[in-house]
C-alpha positions as CSV (number, residue, x, y, z in Angstrom):
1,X,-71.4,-8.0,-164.3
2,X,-74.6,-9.6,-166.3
3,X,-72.3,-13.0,-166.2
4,X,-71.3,-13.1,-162.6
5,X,-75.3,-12.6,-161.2
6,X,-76.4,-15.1,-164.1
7,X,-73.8,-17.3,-162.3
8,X,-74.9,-16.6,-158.4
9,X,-78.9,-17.3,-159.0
10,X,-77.7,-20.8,-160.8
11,X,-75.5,-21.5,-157.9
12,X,-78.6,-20.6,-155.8
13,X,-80.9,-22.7,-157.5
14,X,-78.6,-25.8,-157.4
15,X,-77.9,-25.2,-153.8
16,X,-81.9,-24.8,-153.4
17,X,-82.5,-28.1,-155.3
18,X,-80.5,-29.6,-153.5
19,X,-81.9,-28.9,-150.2
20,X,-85.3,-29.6,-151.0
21,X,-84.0,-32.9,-152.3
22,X,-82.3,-33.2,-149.1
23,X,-85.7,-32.4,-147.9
24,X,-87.6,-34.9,-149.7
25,X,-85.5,-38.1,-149.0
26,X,-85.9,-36.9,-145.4
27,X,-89.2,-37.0,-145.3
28,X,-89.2,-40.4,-147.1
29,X,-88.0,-42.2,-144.2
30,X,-90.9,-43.2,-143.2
31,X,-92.9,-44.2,-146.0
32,X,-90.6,-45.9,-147.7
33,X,-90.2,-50.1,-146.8
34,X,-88.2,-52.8,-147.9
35,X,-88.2,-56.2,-149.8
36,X,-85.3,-58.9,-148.3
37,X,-85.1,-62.7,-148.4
38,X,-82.5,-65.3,-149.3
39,X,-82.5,-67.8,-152.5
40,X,-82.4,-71.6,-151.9
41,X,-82.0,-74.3,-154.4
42,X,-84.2,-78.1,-154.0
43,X,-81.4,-79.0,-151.5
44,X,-81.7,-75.8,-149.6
45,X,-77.9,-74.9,-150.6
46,X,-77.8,-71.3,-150.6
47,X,-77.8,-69.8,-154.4
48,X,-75.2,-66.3,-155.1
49,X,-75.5,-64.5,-158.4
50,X,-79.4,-64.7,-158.3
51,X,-81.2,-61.8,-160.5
52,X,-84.2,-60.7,-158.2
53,X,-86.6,-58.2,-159.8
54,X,-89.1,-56.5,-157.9
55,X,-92.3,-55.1,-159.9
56,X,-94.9,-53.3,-158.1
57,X,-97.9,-54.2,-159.7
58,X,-100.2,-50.9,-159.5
59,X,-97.2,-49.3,-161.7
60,X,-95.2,-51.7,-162.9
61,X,-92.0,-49.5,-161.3
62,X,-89.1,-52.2,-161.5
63,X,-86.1,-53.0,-159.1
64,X,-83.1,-55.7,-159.0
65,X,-80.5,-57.0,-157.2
66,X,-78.7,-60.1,-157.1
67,X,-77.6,-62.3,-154.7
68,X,-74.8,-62.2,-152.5
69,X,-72.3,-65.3,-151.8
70,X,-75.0,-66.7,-149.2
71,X,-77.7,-65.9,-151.1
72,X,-79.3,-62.9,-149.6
73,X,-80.7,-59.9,-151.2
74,X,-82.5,-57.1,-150.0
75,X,-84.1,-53.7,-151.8
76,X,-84.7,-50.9,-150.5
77,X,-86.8,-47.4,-150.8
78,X,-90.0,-49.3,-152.2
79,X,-93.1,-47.2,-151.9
80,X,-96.7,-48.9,-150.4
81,X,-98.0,-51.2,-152.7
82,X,-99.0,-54.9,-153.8
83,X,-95.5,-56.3,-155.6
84,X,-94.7,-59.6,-157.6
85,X,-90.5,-60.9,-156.6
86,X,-89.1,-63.0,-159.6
87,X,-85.8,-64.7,-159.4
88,X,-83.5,-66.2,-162.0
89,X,-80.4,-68.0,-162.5
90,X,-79.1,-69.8,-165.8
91,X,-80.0,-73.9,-165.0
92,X,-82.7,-73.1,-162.7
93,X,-86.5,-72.5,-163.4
94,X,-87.5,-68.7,-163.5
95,X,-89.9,-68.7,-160.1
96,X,-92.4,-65.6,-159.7
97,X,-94.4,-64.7,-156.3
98,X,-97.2,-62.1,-156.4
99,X,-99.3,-60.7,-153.9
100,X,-96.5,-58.9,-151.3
101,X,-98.4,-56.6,-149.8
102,X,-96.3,-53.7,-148.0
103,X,-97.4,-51.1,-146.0
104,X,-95.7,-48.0,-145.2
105,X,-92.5,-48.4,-143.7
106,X,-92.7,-51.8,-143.6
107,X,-90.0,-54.9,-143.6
108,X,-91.1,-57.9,-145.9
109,X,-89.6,-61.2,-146.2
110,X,-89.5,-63.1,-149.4
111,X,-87.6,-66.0,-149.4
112,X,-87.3,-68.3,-152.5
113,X,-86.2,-71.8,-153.7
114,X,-85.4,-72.2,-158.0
115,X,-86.0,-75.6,-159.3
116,X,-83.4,-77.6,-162.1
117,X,-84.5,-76.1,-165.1
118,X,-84.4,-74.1,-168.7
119,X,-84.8,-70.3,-168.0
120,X,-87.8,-70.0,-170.3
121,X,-89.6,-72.5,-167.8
122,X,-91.7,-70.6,-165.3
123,X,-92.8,-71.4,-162.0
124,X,-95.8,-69.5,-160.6
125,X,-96.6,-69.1,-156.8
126,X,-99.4,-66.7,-155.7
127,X,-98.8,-65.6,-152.4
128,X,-102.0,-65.2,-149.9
129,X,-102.9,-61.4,-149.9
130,X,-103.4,-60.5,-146.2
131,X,-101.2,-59.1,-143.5
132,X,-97.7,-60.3,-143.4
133,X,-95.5,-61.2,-140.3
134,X,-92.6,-58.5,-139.9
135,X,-89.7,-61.1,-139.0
136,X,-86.9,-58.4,-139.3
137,X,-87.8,-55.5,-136.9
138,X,-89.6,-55.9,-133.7
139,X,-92.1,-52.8,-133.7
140,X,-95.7,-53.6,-132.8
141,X,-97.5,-51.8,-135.3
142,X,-100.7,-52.6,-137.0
143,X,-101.8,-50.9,-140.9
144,X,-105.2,-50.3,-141.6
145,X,-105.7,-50.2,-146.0
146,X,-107.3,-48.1,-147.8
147,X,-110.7,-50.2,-147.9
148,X,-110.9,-50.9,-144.4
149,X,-110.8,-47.1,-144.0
150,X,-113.6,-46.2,-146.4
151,X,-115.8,-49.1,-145.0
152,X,-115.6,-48.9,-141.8
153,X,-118.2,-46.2,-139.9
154,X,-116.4,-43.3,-138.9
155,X,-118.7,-41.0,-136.8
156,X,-117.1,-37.5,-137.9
157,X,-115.5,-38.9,-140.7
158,X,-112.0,-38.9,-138.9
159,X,-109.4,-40.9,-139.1
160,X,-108.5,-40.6,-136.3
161,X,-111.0,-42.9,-134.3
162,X,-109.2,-45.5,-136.2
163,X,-106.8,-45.1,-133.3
164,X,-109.4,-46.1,-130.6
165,X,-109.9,-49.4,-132.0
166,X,-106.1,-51.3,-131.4
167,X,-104.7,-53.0,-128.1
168,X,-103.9,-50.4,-125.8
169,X,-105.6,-47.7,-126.5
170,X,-108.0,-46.0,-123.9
171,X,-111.3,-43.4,-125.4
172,X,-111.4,-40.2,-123.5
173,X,-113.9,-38.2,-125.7
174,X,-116.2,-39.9,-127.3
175,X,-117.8,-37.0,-129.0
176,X,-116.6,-37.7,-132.4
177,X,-118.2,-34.1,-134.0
178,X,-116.5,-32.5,-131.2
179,X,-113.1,-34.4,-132.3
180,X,-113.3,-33.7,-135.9
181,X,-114.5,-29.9,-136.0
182,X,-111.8,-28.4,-133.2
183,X,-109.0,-30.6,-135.0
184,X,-108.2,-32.4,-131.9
185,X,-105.6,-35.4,-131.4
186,X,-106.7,-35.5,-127.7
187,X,-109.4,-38.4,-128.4
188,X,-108.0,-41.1,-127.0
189,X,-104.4,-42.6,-125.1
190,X,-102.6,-45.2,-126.2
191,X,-100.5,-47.5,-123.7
192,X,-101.0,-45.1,-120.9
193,X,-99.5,-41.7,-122.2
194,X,-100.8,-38.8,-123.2
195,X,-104.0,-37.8,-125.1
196,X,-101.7,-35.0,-127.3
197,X,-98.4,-37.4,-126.8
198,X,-98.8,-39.2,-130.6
199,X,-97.2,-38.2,-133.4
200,X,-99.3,-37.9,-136.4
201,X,-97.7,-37.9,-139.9
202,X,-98.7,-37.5,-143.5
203,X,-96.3,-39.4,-146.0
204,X,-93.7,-39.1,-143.2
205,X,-94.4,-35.4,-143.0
206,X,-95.9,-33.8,-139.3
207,X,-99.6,-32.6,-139.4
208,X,-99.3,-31.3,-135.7
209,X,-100.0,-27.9,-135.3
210,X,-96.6,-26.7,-133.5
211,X,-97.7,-24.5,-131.3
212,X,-99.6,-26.6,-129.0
213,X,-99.3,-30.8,-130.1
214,X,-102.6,-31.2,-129.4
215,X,-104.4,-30.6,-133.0
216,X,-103.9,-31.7,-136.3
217,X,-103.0,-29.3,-139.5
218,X,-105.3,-31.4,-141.7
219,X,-107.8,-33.7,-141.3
220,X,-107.3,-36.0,-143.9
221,X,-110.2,-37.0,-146.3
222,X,-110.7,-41.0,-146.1
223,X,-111.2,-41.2,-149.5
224,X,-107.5,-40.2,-150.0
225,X,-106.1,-42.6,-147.3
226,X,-104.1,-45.4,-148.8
227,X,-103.5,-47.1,-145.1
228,X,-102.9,-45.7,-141.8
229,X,-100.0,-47.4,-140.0
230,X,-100.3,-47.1,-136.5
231,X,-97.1,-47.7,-134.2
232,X,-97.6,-48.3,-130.4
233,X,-94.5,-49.3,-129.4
234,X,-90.5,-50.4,-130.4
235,X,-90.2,-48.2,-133.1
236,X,-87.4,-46.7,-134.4
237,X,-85.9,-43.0,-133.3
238,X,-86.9,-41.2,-136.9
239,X,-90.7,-41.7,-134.8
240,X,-89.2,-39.6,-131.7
241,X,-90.5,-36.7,-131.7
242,X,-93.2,-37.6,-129.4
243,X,-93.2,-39.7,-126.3
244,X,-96.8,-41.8,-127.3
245,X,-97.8,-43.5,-131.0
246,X,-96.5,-42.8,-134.7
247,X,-99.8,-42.4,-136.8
248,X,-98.7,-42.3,-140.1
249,X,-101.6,-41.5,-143.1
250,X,-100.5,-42.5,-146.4
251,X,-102.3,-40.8,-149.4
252,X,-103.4,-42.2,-152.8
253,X,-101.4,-42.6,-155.6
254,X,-102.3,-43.0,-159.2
255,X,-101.4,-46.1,-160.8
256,X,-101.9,-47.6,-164.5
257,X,-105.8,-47.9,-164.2
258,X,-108.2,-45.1,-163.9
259,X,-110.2,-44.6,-160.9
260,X,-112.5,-42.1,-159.1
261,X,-115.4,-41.7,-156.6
262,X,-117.8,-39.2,-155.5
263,X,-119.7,-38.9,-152.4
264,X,-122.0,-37.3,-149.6
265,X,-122.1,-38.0,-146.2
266,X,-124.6,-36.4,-144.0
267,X,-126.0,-36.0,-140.7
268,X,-129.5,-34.7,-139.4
269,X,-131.2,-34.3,-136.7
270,X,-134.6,-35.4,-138.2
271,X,-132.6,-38.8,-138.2
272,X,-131.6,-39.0,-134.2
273,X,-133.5,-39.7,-131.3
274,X,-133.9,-37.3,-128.7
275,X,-131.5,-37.4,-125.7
276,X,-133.3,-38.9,-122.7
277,X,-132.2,-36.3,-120.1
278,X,-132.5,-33.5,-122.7
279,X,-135.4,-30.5,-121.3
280,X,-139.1,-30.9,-122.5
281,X,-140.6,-28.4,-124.6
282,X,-144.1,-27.3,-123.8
283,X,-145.9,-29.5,-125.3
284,X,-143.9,-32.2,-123.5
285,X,-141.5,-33.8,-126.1
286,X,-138.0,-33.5,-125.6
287,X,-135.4,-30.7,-127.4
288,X,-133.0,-31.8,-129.6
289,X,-130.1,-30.4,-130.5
290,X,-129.7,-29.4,-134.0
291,X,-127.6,-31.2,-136.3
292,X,-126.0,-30.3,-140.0
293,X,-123.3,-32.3,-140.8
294,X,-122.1,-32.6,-144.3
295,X,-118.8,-34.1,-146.2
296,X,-118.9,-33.6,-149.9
297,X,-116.6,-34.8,-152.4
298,X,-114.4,-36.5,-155.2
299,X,-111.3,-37.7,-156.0
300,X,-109.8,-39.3,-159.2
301,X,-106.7,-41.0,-160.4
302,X,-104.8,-42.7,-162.8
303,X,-101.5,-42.5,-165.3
304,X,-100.2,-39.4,-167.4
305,X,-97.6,-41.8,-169.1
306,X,-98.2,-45.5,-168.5
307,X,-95.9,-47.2,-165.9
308,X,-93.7,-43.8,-165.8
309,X,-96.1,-40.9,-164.3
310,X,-99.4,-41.0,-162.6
311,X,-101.9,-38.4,-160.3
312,X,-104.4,-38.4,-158.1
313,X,-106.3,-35.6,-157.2
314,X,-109.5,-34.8,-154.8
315,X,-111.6,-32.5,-153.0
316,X,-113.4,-32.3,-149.8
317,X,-115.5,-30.1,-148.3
318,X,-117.2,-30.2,-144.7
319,X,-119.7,-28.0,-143.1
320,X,-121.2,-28.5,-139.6
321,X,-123.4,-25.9,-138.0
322,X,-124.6,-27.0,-134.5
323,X,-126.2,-25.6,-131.9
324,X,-124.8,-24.5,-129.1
325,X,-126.3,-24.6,-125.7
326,X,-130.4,-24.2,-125.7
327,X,-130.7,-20.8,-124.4
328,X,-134.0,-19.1,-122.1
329,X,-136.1,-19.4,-124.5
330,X,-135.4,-22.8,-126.5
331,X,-135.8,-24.2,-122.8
332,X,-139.0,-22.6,-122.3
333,X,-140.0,-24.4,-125.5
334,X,-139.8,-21.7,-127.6
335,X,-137.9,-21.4,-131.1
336,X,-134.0,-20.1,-130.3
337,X,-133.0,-16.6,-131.2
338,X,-129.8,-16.1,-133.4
339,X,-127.9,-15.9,-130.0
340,X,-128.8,-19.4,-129.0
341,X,-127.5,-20.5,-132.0
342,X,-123.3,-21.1,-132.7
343,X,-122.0,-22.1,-136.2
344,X,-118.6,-23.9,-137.0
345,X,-117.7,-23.0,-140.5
346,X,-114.7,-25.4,-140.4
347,X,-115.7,-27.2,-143.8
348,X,-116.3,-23.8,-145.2
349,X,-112.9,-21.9,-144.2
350,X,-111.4,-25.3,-145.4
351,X,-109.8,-26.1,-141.9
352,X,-110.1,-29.6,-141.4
353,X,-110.2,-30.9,-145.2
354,X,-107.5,-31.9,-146.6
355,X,-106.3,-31.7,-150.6
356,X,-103.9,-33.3,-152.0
């Protein structure tokens, strides 16, 4: 009897592996991009039998392939990151091209052409780091890294205003405190549809809260955004569960170097000017609201075993009391009672901050 359960819970735990494995690969569908080009000789004859190795250069994870019999090669499953293609082929020079940048998703092009050579010579060729033109799938998308992210002034601290800025898209709150603290996805509408008609993913997974579209699960910290791929329109039917934009977030990974931040973001109301058409107190200066907004934090990365396992970890925490309407006597100029007075402990419940 002891031998027969023994034998059902490891049949259930191999059948549970691999579901969530099943799981996982599902989910990677849409973080995962691709590396593809075709090797050339000086005389632009077509090379097969070509070793290509892929290095990403934040891990140094490896992939090859070699060419086919019209010189075309293609590797797929690569996660985001900056990666170096070298080619080789016994008589021809060794060539090497860094700087492939590839977002999330994403389709790169990396054609080559070896030179008559020993193997031991090696040909550099740095590529320009920037945004690269997608020439295999027609999607109009647009990735916004890491560093733009963090830069860029986000009101609220969400990510999601990140979506107001690209062709297309139309504001229809511009209350960014508003946005951030009710977990709202209704901010803006991109090529006409709906506010609550985008899809918003997290490393391909869905942060919409299922029972009503319109608000998120997490508000992702920026300082755990790798890049934030936005797709508006022709992409492909793993993005169909909703009829407007894919917003796809993709977290921080560790890599080979050590890394880490810590910050404070803060609003007050000692630092804002009054509303004009806000009510005058009695002493004739006008009421403003009152303002606590804060987003505290760290995050930290690096390698467990270097070029095999990394982490990243981080913590946010948000808190935003704000008034709520002035009440009788706030608009008679006196002090508000605890009854004029709403808080939103979203930070402090741990809502709308996200941990990876």
């Amino acid at each position: 009897m002891f031998r027969k359960t023994n034998w059902r819970r490891r049949l259930a735990s191999l059948v549970t592996a691999c579901l969530l494995v099943g799981v996982t690969a599902a989910g990677a569908q849409t973080i995962a991009g691709q590396i593809s080009g075709t090797i050339v000789d000086s005389s632009k004859a077509r090379l097969p039998g070509v070793t290509v190795t892929v290095v990403n250069e934040g891990t140094q994870a490896t992939r090859t392939a070699v060419t086919d019999a019209q010189g075309g090669w293609v590797i797929t499953n690569l996660l985001p990151g900056t990666y170096t293609v070298e080619a080789e082929l016994t008589g021809f020079k060794k060539t090497r091209r860094a700087g492939f940048i590839l977002n999330a998703d994403g389709r790169l092009t990396a054609d080559m052409s070896l030179d008559v050579g020993g193997v031991t010579e090696v040909v550099d060729v740095v590529s320009a780091l920037g945004e690269t033109v997608n020439r295999t799938s027609g999607e109009i998308a647009r990735t916004i890294d890491g560093t733009q992210v963090r830069d860029m002034a986000l009101n609220g601290r969400n990510y999601l205003q990140l979506a107001s800025i690209i062709p297309g898209a139309a504001l229809l709150n511009d209350d960014s405190l508003d946005l951030t603290t009710s977990l709202s996805t209704t901010g803006q509408s991109i090529n006409g549809s709906r506010g609550d008609s985008s899809s918003l993913l997290i490393d391909g997974g869905t942060n919409l809260d299922s029972g009503s579209n319109g608000s998120q699960i997490n508000n992702v910290g920026l300082d755990f955004i790798q890049e934030v791929k936005l797709q508006t329109s022709n992409f492909s039917a793993e993005y169909g569960r909703q009829s407007g934009a894919a917003i796809n977030v993709i977290t921080r990974s560790g890599t080979n170097r050590l890394f880490g931040s810590a910050f404070e973001f803060f609003r007050h109301d000692g630092l804002d000017a009054a509303n004009y058409f806000s009510p005058l107190d009695t002493a004739g200066k006008r009421i403003k609201q009152r303002l606590r907004f804060h987003d505290y934090g760290g995050a930290f990365g690096g390698p467990i075993m270097k070029d095999r396992m990394f982490f990243f970890v981080g913590q946010s925490t948000c808190s935003c009391p704000v008034s709520a309407l002035p009440g009788a006597r706030h608009r008679m100029g006196g002090r508000p009672c605890a009854a004029d007075t709403a808080f939103s402990t979203i930070g402090r419940k741990a809502t709308s901050c996200f941990h990876p």
